[in-house]
TILUM-405941 format. One record per residue: x, y, z of N, C-alpha, C in turn. Coordinates in pm, whole numbers, padded with zeros to 5 digits, always signed. Example, Ala and Ser with C-alpha at 12.3 -4.5 7.8 and 13.67 -1.06 7.14 Angstrom:
// residues 2
+01319-00569+00780+01230-00450+00780+01320-00330+00780+01285-00225+00708+01367-00106+00714+01290+00003+00787
This chain:
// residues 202
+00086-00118+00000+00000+00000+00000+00089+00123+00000+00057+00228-00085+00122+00360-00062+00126+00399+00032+00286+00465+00075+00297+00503+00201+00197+00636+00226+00126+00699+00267+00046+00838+00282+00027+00903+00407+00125+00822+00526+00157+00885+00645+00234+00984+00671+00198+01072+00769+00350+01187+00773+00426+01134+00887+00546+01156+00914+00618+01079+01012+00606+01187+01128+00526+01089+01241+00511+01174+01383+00613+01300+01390+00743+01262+01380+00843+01380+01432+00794+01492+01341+00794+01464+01210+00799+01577+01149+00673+01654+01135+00579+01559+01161+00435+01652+01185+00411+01712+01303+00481+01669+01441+00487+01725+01520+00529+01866+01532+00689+01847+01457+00735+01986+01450+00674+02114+01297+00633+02054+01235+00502+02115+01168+00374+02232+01240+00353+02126+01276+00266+02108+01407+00304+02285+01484+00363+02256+01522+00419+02372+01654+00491+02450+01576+00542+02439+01465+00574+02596+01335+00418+02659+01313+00328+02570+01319+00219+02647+01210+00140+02696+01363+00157+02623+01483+00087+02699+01565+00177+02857+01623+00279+02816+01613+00379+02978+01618+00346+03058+01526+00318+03057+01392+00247+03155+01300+00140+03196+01364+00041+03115+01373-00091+03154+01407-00119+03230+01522-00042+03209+01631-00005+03283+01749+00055+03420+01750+00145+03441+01626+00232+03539+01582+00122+03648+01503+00028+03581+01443-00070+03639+01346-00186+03706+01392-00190+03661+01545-00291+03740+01596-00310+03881+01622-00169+03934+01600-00135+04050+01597-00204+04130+01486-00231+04062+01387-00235+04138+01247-00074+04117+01174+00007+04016+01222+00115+04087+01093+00070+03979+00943+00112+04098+00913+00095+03995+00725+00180+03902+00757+00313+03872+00747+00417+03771+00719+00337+03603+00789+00297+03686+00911+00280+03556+00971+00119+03477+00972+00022+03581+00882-00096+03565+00870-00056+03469+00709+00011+03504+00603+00069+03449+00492+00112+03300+00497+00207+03277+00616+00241+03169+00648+00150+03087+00720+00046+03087+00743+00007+02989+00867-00109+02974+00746-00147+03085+00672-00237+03010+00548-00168+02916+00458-00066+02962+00417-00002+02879+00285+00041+02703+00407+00089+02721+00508+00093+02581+00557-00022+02523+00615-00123+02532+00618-00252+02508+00627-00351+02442+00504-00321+02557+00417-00392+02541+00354-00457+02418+00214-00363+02327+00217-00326+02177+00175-00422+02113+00245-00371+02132+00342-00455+02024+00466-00630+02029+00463-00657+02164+00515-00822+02231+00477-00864+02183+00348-00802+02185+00213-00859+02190+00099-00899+01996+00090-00802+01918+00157-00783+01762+00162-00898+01745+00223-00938+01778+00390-01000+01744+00456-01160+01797+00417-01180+01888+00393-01351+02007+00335-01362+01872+00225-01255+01873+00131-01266+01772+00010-01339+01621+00079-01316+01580+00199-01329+01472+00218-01451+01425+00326-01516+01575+00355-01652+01602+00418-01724+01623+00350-01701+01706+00218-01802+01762+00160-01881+01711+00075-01973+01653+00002-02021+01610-00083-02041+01613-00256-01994+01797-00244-02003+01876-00355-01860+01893-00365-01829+01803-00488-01675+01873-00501-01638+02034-00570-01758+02074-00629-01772+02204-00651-01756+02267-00559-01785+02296-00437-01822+02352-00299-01670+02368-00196-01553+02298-00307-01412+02252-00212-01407+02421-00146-01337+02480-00275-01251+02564-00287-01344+02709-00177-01441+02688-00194-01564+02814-00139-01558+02754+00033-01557+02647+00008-01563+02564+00209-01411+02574+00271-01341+02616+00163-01204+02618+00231-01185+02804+00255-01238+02861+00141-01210+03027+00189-01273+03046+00268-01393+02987+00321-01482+03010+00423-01422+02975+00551-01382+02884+00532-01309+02818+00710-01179+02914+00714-01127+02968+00646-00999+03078+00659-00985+03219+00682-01189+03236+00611-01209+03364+00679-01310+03368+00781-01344+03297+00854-01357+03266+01013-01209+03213+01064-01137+03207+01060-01056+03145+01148-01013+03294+01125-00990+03360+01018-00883+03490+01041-00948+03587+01142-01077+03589+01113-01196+03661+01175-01213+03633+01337-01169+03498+01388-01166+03460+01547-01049+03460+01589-00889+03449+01484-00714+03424+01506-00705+03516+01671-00777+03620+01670-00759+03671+01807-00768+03578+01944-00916+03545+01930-00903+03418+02062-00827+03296+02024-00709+03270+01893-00679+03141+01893-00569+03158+02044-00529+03067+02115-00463+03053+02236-00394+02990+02248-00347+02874+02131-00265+02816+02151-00255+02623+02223-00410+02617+02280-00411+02548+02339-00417+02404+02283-00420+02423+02183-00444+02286+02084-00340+02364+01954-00345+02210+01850-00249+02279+01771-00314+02392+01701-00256+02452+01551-00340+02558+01497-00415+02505+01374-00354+02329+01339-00375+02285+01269-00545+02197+01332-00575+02127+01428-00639+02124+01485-00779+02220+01475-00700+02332+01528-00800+02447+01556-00854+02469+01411-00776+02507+01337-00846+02515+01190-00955+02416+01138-00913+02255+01147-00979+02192+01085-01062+02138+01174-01112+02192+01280-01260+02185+01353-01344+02339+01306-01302+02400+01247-01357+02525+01153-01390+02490+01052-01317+02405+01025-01342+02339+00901-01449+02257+00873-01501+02158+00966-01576+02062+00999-01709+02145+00954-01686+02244+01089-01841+02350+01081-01870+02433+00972-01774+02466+00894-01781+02529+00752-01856+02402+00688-01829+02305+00692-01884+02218+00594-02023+02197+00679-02054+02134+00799-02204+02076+00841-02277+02229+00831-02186+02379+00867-02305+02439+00796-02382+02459+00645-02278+02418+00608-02307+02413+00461-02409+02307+00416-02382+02192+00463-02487+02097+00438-02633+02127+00515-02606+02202+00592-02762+02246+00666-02816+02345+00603-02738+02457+00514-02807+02550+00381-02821+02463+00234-02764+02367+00226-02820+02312+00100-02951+02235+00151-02956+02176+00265-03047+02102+00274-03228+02201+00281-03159+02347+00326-03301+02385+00339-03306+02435+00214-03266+02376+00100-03296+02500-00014-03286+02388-00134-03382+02355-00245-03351+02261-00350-03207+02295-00414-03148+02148-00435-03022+02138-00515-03043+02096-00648-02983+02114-00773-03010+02089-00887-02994+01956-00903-02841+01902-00863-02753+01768-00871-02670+01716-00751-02697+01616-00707-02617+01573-00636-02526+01499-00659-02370+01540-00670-02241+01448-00668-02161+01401-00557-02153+01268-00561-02107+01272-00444-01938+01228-00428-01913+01315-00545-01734+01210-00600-01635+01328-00495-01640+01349-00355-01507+01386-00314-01345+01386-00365-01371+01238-00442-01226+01233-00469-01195+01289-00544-01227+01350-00670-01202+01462-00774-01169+01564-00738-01190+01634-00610-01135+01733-00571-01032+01728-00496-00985+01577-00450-00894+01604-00376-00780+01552-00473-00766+01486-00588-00729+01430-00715-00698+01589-00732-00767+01685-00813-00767+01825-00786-00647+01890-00749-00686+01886-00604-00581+01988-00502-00443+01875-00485-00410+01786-00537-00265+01725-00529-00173+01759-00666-00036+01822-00634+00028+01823-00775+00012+01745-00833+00017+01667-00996+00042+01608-01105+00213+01611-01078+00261+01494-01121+00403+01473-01195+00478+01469-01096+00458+01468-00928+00542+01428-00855+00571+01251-00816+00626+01226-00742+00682+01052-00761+00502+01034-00647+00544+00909-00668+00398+00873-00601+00250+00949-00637+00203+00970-00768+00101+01040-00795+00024+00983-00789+00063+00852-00890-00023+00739-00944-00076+00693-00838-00002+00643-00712+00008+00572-00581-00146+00650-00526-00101+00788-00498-00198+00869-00412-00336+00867-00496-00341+00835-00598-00472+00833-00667-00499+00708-00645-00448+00599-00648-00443+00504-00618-00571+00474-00469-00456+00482-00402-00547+00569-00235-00663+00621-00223-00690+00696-00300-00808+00784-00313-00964+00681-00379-00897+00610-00439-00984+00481-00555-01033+00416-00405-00896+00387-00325-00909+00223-00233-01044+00340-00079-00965+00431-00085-01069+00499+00051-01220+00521+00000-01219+00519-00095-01392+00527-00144-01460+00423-00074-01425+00303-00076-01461+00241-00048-01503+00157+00112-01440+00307+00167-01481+00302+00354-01593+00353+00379-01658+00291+00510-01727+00329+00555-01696+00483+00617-01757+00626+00622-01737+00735+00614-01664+00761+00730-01700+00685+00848-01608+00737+00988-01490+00699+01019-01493+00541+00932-01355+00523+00910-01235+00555+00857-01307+00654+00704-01244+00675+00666-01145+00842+00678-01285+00901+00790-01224+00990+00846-01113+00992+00895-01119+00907+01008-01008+00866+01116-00884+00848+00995-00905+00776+00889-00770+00745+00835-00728+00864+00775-00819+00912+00720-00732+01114+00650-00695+01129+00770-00726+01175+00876-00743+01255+00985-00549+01254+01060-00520+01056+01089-00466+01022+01146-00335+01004+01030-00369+00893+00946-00270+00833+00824-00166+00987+00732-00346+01030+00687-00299+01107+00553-00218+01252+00600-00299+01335+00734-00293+01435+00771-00192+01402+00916-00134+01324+00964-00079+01286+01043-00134+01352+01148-00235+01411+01218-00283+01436+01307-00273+01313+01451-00204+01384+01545-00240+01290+01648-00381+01216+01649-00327+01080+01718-00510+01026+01810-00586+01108+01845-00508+01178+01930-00612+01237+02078-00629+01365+02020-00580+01423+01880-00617+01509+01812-00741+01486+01746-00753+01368+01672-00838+01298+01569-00994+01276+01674-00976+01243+01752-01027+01236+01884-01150+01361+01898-01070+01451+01928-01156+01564+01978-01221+01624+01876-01131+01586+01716-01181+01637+01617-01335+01590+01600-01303+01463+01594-01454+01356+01545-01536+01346+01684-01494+01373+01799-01562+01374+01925-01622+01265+01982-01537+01194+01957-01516+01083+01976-01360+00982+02069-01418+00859+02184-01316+00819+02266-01167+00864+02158-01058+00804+02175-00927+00786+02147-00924+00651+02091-00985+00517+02139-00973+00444+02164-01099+00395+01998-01180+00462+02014-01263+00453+01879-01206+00505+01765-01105+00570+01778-01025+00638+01651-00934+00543+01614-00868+00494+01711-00768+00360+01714-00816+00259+01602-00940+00193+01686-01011+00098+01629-01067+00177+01476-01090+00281+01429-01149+00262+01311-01047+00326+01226-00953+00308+01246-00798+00366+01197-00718+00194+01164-00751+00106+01249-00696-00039+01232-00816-00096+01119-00906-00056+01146-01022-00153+01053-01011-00064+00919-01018+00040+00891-00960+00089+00815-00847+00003+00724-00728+00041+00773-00598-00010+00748-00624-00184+00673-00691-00216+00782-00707-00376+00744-00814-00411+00596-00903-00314+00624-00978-00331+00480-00898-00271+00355-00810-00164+00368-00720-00140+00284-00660-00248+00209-00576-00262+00292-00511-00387+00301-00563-00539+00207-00690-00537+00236-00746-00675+00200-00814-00626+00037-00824-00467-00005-00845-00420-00100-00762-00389-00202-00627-00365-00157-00497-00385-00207-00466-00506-00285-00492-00625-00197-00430-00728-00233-00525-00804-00334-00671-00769-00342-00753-00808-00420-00751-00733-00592-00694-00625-00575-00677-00544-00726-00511-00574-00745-00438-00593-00700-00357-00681-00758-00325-00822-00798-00448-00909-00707-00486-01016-00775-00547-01037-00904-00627-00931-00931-00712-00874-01076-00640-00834-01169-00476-00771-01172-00471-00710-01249-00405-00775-01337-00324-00925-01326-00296-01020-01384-00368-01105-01444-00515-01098-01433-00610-01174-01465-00667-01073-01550-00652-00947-01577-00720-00826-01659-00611-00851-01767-00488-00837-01767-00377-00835-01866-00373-00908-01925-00406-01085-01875-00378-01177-01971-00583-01182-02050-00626-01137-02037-00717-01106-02118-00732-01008-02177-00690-00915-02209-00668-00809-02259-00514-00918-02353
């Protein structure tokens, strides 16, 4: 399976760069309001992509969660990461959103997330194929599971981050982060069983 984890250390120290911007930004300075968007802003566009239903709706659910977060950066405190803090803004950018489409007729409903997050990933870097790849095999989770696995895997977010995000034990993130993994896993090994059996017919 493609690797699509970030390695604890380095998301950690990620982690505590982007909450020093955000802390720094409360001031109003540009430099550090610049930075805590541009390292953020990957993450928001992945995750909205992977709540939202409307892949049309990415790019509008992500300026939205950035201008509330810039709009509250005063009370951010630090107390959680900033990455965290954002993408529980994020969450609510999206369930409000689904609570204004719902009171109002929609023309079409799509429900292909992965196109937008296919989308927001460069083309032509090593592992492209792989990460699209990924994107094919997570369709195929059940939705909370597959949270936990962006949340934890893709976005390297701590547990007890992933946790408070989904509001939910630690211990339930665990478990649907392993069942996850394991259906991966057993989905992996079944499309490469196929694809030797596709070739010699073809």
């Amino acid at each position: 399976m493609p690797a699509a984890s970030v390695p604890s250390s380095s998301a950690a120290s990620a982690d505590e760069s982007t909450t020093a911007w955000a802390l720094a930004a409360r001031g109003g300075d540009p430099d550090a309001i610049d930075h805590f968007v541009r390292a953020l802003h990957r993450d928001v566009i992945r995750y909205v992509a992977h709540l939202s239903a409307d892949p049309q709706a990415v790019d509008d659910l992500a300026q939205d969660t950035f201008l509330r977060a810039l709009g509250s950066l005063h009370r951010f405190e630090g107390r959680s990461s900033a990455r965290t803090w954002l993408l529980a803004i994020a969450r609510r950018a999206v369930a409000d959103s689904h609570r204004y489409a719902a009171a109002r007729p929609r023309p079409a409903d799509t429900a292909d997330w992965r196109l937008a997050v296919e989308l927001a990933q460069p083309c032509g870097l090593p592992g492209f194929d792989d990460g699209i790849a990924l994107l094919d095999l997570l369709a195929a989770l059940p939705e909370e599971r597959r949270e936990a696995f962006v949340l934890t895997q893709m976005l390297g977010m701590p547990y007890a981050e992933a946790a408070a995000l989904s509001r939910c034990p630690v211990g339930t993130v665990r478990s649907r982060v392993a069942r996850a993994r394991a259906t991966l896993v057993a989905l992996l090994a079944e499309a490469e069983q196929a694809a030797p059996a596709a070739l010699a017919v073809a």
